[in-house]
C-alpha angles and dihedrals in degrees: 000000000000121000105192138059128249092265093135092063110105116222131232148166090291095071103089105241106349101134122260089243085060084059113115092009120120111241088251094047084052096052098050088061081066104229126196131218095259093055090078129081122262131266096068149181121195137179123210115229087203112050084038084056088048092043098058099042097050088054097049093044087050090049099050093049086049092051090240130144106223114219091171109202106255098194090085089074110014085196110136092200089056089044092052085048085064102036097052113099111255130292103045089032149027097262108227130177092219149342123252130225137170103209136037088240075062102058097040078063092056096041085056101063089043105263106167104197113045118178107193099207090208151070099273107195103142106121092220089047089050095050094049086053093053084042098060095037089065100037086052116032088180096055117094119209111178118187142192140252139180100174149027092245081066094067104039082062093044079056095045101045087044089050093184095306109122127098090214135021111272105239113241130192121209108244111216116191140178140235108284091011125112125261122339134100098285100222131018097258091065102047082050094067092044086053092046077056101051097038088054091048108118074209100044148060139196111251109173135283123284138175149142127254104185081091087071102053144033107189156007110276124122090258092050091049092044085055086050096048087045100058102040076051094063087034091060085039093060091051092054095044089051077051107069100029068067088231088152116094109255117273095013128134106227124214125244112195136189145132145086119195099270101055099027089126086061093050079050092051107035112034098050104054086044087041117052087141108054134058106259110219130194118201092197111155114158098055091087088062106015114174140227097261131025106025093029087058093050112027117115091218105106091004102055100004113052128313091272112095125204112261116237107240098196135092135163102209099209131188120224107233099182145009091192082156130027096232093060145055125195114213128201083240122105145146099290081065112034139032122262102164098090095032138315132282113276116210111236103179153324107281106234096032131116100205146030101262090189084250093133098024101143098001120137133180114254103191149336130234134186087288112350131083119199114214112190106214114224121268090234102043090055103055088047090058086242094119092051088071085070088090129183103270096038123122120225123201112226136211125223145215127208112007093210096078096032100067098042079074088060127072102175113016123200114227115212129205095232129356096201087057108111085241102357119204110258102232103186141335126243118209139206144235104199 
């Protein structure tokens, strides 16, 4: 793995925001001249060094006390500098097992920057991808790719893409599903016969049973979390039942896998005790960033596990251009910048000001267009005059939902010391491969 940052790379126009005297600096010549986060053009994403860092050790510390392996999915990020952050042993870092990725141009990425065990949490049929795969495995003998499958038409064009050609079996995970879900063999009957074919394969091997069960359910009521136990229940009974018809290959230690980023607590509670004999793995990835909507309403971290939430590490800094109405307020953040698939940005304060002016008591944002927000001022706050101090000029901090579609609109992202800072140091830049 990599152990610096990308302060070599020389900035440019390209990089959204960053300011024109940044231009032709190397990132590391940029930071010495201390910058702050007002000194960058709006609109802007940040990430927060300190909730990140949260963030990581309260989910290692909750892994290791569940008996559970992490492989965070990195394509949430697709940033190499935060996969190395949770691959590091702790603790510098968060300590995981693997990385998790959905595609094989993923997993090139991680290969790249030198990430060892990649689960591919996906049917991979396509023949290049395949290749790639066979390739790696025999340039690296100490590198693990593990792969899904739903059918047994998946393997036979595994089989038939890898055409003979791999050193070594590529490692497949059964892939067990559930009615309205995506892919995955919708009862066990059917995931045993895909693992009776891989197992057969003369270019494949079993290597456990994985899923996700974040298709099945949507919240946290007592009817969404029986769907999730059930069907961990039926995951960690396909393993056993793979067990004992002795499919593994012998001496080997199978795969359990399980867990989005919503119902990771009932992975932790239910697989281990079904599966001693198996490693436990959990595919997390928006813990390290987290957000201010979706993920904050239904994660166990603070509601199921301890009294202490994860801290959400993302804000879009965003300008108002016009207050044409009282009662709104138009900001320099659009589409091209924030989520809006799992709920809209929420303003949170006035950034440079000590204290909450009532300004934005009650707003909410409407809508979101290429380029324009539009923040709705409270009804109270506008017959008491309190809206009229958001002025044209000033800058509001937002926050965000679903961190897998906020940072594929950033290629380099500033990190801030501390985003509740009035105008907080920028301490480093991550930056994506999307």
């Amino acid at each position: 793995m990599e152990t610096s940052s990308n302060g070599a790379r020389t900035l440019s126009v390209g990089d959204k925001s960053f300011p024109p005297s940044a231009h032709g600096l190397t990132l590391e010549q940029f930071l010495l001249t201390r910058p702050v986060r007002s000194d960058f053009a709006t609109p802007l994403l940040t990430l927060d060094a300190g909730a990140m860092a949260h963030n990581e050790v309260r989910m290692a510390d909750w892994a290791q006390g569940a008996g559970v392996l992490l492989a965070p999915h990195g394509k949430t990020a697709m940033a190499p500098m935060l996969w190395r952050r949770l691959l590091d042993d702790r603790p510098r870092g968060a300590g995981a097992w693997g990385l998790t990725l959905a595609t094989p141009w993923q997993a090139q990425v991680g290969r790249a920057h030198g990430v060892r065990r990649i689960v591919i949490a996906n049917e991979v049929v396509d023949p290049i991808g395949l290749r790639w795969i066979a390739d790696e495995l025999a340039a690296h003998p100490d590198v693990e790719i593990l792969s899904w499958a739903d059918g047994v038409d998946v393997v036979r064009a595994m089989e038939t893409a890898s055409n003979g050609g791999a050193p070594r079996p590529l490692r497949v995970l059964v892939e067990l599903g559930g009615a309205g879900g995506r892919t995955g063999a919708r009862d066990r009957a059917a995931a045993r016969a895909v693992a009776e074919a891989i197992a057969a394969s003369p270019v494949l091997e079993l290597a456990g049973v994985g899923g996700y069960e974040g298709a099945l359910a949507h919240d946290a009521g007592d009817a969404a979390i029986a769907r999730v136990d059930g069907y961990l229940a039926a995951l960690g009974g396909l393993h056993r039942e793979l067990a004992d018809a002795g499919l593994y290959p012998e001496g080997a230690r199978p795969v359990v896998t399980a867990g989005g980023s919503a119902y990771f607590d009932r992975v932790g509670a239910v697989l281990p005790p079904l599966c001693p004999d198996a490693d436990v793995v959990v595919r997390s990835g928006a813990f390290q960033i987290h957000d201010d909507g979706f993920y904050a309403g239904i994660s166990p971290m603070g509601r199921t596990i301890g009294d202490v939430p994860f801290r959400s590490a993302m804000h879009v800094w965003a300008r108002v251009l016009s207050r044409p109405e009282p009662g709104l307020a138009l900001l320099d953040c659009g589409r091209r910048d924030a989520s809006f698939d799992e709920g809209l940005p929420v303003a949170q304060r006035i950034a440079g000001r000590a204290e909450d002016d009532g300004a934005l008591a009650g707003s909410h944002v409407s809508a979101l267009n290429d380029q324009h927000l539009f923040l709705r001022l409270g009804e109270d706050a506008v017959a008491s005059g309190a809206a009229a101090r958001l002025r044209v000029g000033d800058v509001v901090r937002l926050g965000l939902s679903h961190p897998c579609t906020v940072l594929d609109k950033w290629r380099l992202i500033p990190v801030v010391a501390d985003a509740d800072a009035l105008d907080s140091v920028v301490v480093d830049a991550v930056e994506t491969v999307f």
